[in-house]
C-alpha positions in Angstrom: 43.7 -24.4 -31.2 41.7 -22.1 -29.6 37.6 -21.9 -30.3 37.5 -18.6 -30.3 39.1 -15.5 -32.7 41.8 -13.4 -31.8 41.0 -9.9 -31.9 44.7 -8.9 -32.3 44.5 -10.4 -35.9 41.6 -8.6 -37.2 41.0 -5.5 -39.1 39.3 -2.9 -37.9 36.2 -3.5 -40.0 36.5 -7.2 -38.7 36.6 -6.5 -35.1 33.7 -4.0 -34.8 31.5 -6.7 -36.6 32.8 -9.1 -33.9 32.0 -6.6 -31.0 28.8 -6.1 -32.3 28.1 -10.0 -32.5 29.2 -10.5 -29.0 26.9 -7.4 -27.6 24.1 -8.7 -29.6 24.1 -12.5 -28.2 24.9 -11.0 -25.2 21.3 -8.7 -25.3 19.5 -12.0 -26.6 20.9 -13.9 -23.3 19.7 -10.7 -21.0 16.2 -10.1 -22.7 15.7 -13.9 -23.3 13.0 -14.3 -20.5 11.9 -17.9 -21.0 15.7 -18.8 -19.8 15.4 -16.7 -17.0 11.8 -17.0 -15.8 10.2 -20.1 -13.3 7.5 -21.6 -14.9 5.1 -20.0 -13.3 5.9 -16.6 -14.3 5.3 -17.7 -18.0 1.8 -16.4 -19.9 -0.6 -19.6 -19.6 -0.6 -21.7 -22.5 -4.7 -22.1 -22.6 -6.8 -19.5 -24.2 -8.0 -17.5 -21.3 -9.4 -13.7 -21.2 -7.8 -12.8 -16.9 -5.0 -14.2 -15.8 -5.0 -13.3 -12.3 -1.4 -13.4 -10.3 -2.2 -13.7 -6.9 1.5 -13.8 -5.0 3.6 -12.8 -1.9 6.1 -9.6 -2.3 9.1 -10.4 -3.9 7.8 -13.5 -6.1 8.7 -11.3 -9.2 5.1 -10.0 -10.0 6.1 -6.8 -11.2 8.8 -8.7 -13.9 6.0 -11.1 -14.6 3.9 -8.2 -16.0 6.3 -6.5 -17.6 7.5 -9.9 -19.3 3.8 -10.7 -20.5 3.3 -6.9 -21.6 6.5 -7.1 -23.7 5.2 -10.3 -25.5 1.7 -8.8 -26.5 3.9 -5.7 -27.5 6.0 -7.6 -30.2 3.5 -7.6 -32.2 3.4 -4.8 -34.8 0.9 -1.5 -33.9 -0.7 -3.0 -31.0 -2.5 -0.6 -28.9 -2.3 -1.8 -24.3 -2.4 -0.1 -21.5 -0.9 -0.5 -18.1 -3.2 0.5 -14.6 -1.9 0.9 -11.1 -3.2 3.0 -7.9 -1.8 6.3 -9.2 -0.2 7.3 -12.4 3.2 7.7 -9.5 2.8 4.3 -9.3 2.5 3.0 -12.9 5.6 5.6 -13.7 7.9 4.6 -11.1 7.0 0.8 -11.1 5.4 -0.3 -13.8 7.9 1.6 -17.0 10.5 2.7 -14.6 12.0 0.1 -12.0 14.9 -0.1 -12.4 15.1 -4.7 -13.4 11.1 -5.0 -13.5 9.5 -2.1 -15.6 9.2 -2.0 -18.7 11.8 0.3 -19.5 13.9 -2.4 -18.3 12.7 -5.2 -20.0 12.4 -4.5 -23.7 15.6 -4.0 -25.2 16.7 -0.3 -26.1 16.7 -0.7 -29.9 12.8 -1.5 -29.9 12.2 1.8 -28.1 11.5 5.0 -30.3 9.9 7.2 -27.7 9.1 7.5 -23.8 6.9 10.3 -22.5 7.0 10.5 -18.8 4.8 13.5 -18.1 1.8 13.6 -16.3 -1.6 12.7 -18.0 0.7 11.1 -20.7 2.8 7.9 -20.0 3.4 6.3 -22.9 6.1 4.2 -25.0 6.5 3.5 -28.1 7.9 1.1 -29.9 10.3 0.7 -33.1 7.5 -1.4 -34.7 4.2 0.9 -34.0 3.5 -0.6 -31.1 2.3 2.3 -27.9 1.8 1.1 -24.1 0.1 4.1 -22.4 0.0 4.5 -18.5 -2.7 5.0 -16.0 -3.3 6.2 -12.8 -6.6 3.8 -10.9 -8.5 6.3 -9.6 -11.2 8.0 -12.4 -12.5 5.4 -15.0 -13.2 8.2 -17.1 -9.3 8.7 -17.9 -9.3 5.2 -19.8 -12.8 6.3 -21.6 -12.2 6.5 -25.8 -9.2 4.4 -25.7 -9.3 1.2 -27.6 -6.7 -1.7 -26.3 -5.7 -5.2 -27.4 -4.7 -5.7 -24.0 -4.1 -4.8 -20.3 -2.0 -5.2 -17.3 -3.4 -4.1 -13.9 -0.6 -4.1 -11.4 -1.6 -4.6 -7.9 -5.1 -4.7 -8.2 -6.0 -5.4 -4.1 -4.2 -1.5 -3.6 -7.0 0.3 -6.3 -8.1 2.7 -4.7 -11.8 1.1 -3.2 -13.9 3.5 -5.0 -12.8 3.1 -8.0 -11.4 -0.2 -8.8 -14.3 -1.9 -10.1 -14.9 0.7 -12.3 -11.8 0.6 -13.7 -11.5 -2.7 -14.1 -15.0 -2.4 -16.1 -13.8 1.0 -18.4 -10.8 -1.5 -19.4 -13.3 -3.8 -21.2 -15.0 -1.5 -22.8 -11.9 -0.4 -23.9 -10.9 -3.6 -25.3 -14.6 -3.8 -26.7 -12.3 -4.1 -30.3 -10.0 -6.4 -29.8 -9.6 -9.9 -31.8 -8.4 -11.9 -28.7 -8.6 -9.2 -25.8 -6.3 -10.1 -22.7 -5.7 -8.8 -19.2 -3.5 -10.4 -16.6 -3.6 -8.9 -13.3 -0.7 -8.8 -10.9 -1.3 -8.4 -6.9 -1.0 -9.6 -3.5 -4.4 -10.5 -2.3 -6.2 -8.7 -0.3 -10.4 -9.5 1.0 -11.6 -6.9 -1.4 -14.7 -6.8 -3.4 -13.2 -6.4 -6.4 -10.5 -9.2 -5.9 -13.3 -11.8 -4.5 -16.2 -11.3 -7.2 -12.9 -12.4 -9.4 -12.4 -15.6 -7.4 -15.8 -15.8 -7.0 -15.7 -16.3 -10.9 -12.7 -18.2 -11.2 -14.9 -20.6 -8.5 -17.3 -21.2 -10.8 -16.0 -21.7 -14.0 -14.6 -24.6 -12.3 -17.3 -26.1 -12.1 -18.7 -25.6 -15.3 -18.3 -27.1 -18.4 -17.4 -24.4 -20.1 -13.6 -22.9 -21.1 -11.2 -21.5 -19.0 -11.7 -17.4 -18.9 -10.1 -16.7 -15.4 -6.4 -18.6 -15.0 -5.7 -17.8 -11.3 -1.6 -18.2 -10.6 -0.5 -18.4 -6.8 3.1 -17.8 -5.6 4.9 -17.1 -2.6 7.8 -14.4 -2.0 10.1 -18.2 -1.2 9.1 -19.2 -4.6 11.9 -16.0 -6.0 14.4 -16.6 -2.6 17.5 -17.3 -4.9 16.8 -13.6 -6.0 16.2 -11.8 -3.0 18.4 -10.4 -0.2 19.6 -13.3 2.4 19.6 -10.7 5.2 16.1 -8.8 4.2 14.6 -12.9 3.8 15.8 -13.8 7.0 14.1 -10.2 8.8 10.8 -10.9 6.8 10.6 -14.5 7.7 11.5 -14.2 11.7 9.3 -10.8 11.8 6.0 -12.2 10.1 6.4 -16.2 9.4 3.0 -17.2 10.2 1.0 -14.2 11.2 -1.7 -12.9 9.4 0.2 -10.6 7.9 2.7 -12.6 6.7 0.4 -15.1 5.5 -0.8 -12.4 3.1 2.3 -10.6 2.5 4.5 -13.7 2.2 2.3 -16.4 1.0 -0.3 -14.7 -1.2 -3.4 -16.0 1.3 -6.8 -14.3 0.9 -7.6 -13.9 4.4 -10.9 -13.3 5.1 -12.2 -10.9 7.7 -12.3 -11.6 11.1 -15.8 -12.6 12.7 -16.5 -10.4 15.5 -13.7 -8.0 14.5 -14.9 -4.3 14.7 -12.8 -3.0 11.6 -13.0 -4.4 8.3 -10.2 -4.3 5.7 -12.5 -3.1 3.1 -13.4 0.5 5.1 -9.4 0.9 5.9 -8.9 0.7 2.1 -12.1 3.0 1.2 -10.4 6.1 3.5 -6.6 5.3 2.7 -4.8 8.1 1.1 -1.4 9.2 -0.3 0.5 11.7 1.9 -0.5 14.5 -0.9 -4.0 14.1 -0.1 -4.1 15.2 3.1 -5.5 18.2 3.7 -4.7 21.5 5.9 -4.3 19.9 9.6 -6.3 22.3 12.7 -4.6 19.9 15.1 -2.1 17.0 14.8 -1.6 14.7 18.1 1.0 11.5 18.7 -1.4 9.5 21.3 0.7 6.4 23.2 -0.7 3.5 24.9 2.7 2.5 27.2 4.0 -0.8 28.0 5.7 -1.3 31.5 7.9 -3.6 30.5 10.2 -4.9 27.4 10.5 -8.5 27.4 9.6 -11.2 25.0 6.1 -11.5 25.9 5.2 -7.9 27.0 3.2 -5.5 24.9 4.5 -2.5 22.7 4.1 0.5 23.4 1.5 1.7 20.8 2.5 5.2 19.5 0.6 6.0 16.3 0.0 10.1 15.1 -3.2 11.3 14.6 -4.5 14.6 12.5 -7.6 16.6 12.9 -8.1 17.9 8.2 -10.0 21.4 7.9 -12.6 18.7 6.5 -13.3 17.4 9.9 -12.3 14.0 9.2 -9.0 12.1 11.1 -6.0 11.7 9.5 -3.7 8.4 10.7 0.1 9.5 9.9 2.4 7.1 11.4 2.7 4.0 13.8 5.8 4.2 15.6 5.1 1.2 17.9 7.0 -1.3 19.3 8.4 -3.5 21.8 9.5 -1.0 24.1 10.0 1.2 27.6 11.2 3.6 29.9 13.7 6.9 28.5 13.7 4.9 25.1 10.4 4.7 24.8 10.1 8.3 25.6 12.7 9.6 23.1 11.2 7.4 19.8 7.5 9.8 21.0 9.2 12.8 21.0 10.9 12.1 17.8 7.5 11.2 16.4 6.0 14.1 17.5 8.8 16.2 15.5 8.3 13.8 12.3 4.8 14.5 11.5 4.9 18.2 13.5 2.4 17.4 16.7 0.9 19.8 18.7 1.1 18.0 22.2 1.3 14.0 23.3 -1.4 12.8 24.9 -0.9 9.3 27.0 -3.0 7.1 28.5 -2.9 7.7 32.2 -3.0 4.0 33.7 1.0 4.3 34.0 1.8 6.5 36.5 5.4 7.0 35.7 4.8 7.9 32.0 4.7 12.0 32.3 7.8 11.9 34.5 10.0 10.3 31.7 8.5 11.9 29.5 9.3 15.3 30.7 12.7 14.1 31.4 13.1 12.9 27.6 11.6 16.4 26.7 14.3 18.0 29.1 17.3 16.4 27.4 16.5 16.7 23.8 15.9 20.1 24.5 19.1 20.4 25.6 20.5 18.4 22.4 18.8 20.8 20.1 16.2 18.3 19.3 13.0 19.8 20.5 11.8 24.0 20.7 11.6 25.6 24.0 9.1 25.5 26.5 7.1 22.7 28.9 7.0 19.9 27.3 3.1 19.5 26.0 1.5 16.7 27.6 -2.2 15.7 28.1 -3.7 12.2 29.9 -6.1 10.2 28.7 -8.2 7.9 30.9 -9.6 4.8 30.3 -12.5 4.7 32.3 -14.9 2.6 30.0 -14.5 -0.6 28.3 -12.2 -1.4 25.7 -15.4 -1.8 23.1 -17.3 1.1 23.9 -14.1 3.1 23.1 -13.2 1.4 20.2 -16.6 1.3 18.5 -17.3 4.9 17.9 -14.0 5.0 16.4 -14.6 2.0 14.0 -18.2 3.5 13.1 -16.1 6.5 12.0 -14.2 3.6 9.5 -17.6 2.3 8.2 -19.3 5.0 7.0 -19.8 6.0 3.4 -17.1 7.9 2.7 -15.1 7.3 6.0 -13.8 9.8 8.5 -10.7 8.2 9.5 -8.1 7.9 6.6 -4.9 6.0 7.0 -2.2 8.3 5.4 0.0 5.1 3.3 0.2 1.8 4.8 0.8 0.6 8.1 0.4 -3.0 8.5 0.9 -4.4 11.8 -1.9 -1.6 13.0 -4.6 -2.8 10.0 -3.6 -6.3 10.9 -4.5 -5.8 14.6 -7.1 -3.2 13.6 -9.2 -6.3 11.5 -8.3 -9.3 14.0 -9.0 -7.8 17.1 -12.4 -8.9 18.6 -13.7 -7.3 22.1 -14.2 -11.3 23.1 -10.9 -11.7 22.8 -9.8 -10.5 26.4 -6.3 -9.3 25.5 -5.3 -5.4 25.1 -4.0 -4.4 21.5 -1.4 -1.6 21.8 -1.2 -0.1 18.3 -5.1 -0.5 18.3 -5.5 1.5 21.8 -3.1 4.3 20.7 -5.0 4.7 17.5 -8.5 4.8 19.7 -7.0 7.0 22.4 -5.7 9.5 19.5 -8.7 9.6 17.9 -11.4 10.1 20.6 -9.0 12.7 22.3 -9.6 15.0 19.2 -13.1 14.8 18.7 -13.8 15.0 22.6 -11.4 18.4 22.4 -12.5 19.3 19.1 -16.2 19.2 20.2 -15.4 21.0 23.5 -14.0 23.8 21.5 -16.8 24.3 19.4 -18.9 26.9 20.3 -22.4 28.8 19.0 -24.4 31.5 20.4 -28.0 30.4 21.1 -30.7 32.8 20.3 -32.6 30.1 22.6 -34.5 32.7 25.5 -32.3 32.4 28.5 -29.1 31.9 26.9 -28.5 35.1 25.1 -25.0 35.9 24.9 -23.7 32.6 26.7 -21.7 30.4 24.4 -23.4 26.3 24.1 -21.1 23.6 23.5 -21.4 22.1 19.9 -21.2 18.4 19.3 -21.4 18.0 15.7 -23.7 15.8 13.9 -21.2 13.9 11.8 -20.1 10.5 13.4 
């Protein structure tokens, strides 16, 4: 005899009862996340204030977060909020992806309302319960709320300015509550903010006194059986055991470079969202060729650099890579259409680089790939050491509030940005590009700056101007 009834002799009352059991157990299965979770994506058993989630992409971070959130949420009229870089970021990620947010993970019959406008995330719950939304970057948005608890998603990508702060204004906003909470989800990064955190969770350890910081490490191998075969495999034979797969992949805190001339700290300060950028005077793709393609030869850097109506640079894009000759020509010209260039600029070691690249310019004119005209070329030459051209560009990085801003995120440059030490003795493509680009505009951009002198002897000539701002 079978276990199970047979719809065929039900009524129709009896069958829509038995539908709706089956849909229900089947919710309880899906939204059961102790059955689904690895152990150490549970909430830490101990009492503890931060529990910080320091793990590679793809470990589940995200779900983790959500997970925990919808646990402190069951409980009737709680009050929490959820932080990430930009209120874009807490929308689309934190409430909204689509088997990780929020949305996502509590089931639809606990959810009354869900506000996505701007300045006014929030959700609801059936039993009183509201999770409100936050962008990182003004501590002051958070100011008057009180909160049982938070989550702070990818904490190392605050913007620099701002995180501590933030991180502060959410205790004070939890200044109320009986057993306050935060756990904090990110891949590590040599920040201030993330090391005074391990700096605390160090001590503690040593102390007699309870656990406040739980720190949780992962790697993105820990979540393989959920992840793409094919994008694994790519990750793993791209960035297995470089630096930046070390932090990307298995959640290391690196720490900077001795002797390196950028820090990771002044990329972050300056880095800004594609909206930010302002109104560009002059916008340049510089390239640093490679001679050959072949396992051990360089890229060929190509990275796009803007001049803002602020006077500060503007990194757009880092096309570089392992490559040469007409198809190395072609991927410049194609930058140089993506982010709208006025003119490549090259540096002029390699000989043969204007010919192909006219030739390039010549035949994706004729495709209908490129406007009229010459094709707009300048040279660059090297004619100092690689430090003395690299460290006006880095001073331009360290300063308070930096004049070079990377427009998003471009790894393999930051990585060789912060590793690269003029001791070193070998020749950094993406870096070189980067420098070349850079220094090209302010030499042209100071060149082009001129002022009448009232000076006796100069009236009505026009005096170079070199501006005052490094």
């Amino acid at each position: 005899m079978s276990a199970y009834p047979d719809p065929a002799m039900m009524s129709d009352a009896e069958l829509a009862a038995y539908l709706r059991a089956v849909t229900d157990a089947q919710q309880a299965v899906r939204f059961d996340w102790p059955r689904h979770a690895r152990p150490e994506q549970l909430e830490p058993d101990a009492a503890y204030r931060v529990w910080l989630l320091l793990a590679g992409r793809g470990f589940g971070k995200t779900r983790t977060g959500a997970e925990t959130m919808r646990s402190w949420a069951s409980k009737p009229r709680g009050h929490f909020a959820v932080i990430a870089k930009t209120e874009r970021e807490v929308l689309n990620i934190c409430f909204e992806a689509p088997r990780a947010g929020l949305v996502a993970v509590i089931p639809p019959k606990e959810v009354a309302q869900f506000n996505r406008g701007s300045g006014s995330i929030l959700l609801r719950l059936t039993n009183g319960t509201i999770i409100r939304g936050f962008g990182a970057q003004d501590p002051d948005t958070l100011r008057g709320y009180a909160f049982d608890g938070v989550w702070c998603d990818e904490y190392a990508a605050w913007p620099l300015q701002t995180a501590q702060g933030v991180y502060d204004m959410a205790w004070f906003c939890m200044r109320e509550a009986a057993a306050p909470h935060m756990v904090i989800s990110t891949t590590p990064k040599p920040l201030p903010h993330v090391k005074k955190l391990l700096t605390r969770y160090a001590k503690q350890k040593t102390s007699r006194r309870r656990r406040r910081i739980v720190v949780t490490r992962g790697r993105t191998l820990d979540n393989a059986a959920n992840l793409s075969d094919d994008a694994l495999e790519e990750l793993l034979e791209q960035y297995q055991g470089t630096r930046l797969g070390r932090q990307e992949l298995d959640a290391e805190l690196l720490s900077d470079v001795e002797g390196a001339l950028w820090k990771t700290a002044w990329i972050e300060a300056g880095r800004v969202d594609a909206d930010d950028v302002p109104e560009l005077t002059r916008t340049v793709v510089s390239v640093d060729p490679a001679d050959t393609v072949s396992e051990t030869s360089d890229e060929t850097g190509i990275v796009a650099v803007g001049r803002g109506v602020d006077g500060d640079h503007y990194v757009l894009a880092d096309r570089s890579m392992r490559i040469a000759g007409v198809a190395a020509a072609r991927r410049i010209w194609q930058c140089y259409v993506d982010v709208d260039a006025d003119l490549v600029v090259y540096e002029g070691s390699s000989a043969w680089m204007r010919d192909i690249l006219v030739d390039a310019w010549t035949a994706m004119q004729a495709e209908g790939l490129l406007p009229g005209g010459d094709a707009p070329l300048d040279v660059v030459q090297a004619r100092v050491s690689k430090r003395v051209r690299a460290e006006p560009v880095a001073a331009r990085y360290e300063v308070d509030p930096p004049r070079v801003h990377h427009v998003g995120t471009m790894a393999k440059l930051e990585d060789q940005l912060t590793t690269w030490t003029p001791e070193s003795g070998h020749s950094p493509d993406r870096l070189d590009a980067l420098v070349h680009g850079v220094a090209y505009l302010r030499v042209r951009e100071a060149r082009r700056a001129v002022v009448a002198s009232p000076l006796a002897g100069t009236a009505g000539r026009s005096l170079p101007v070199h501006g005052s701002r490094r």
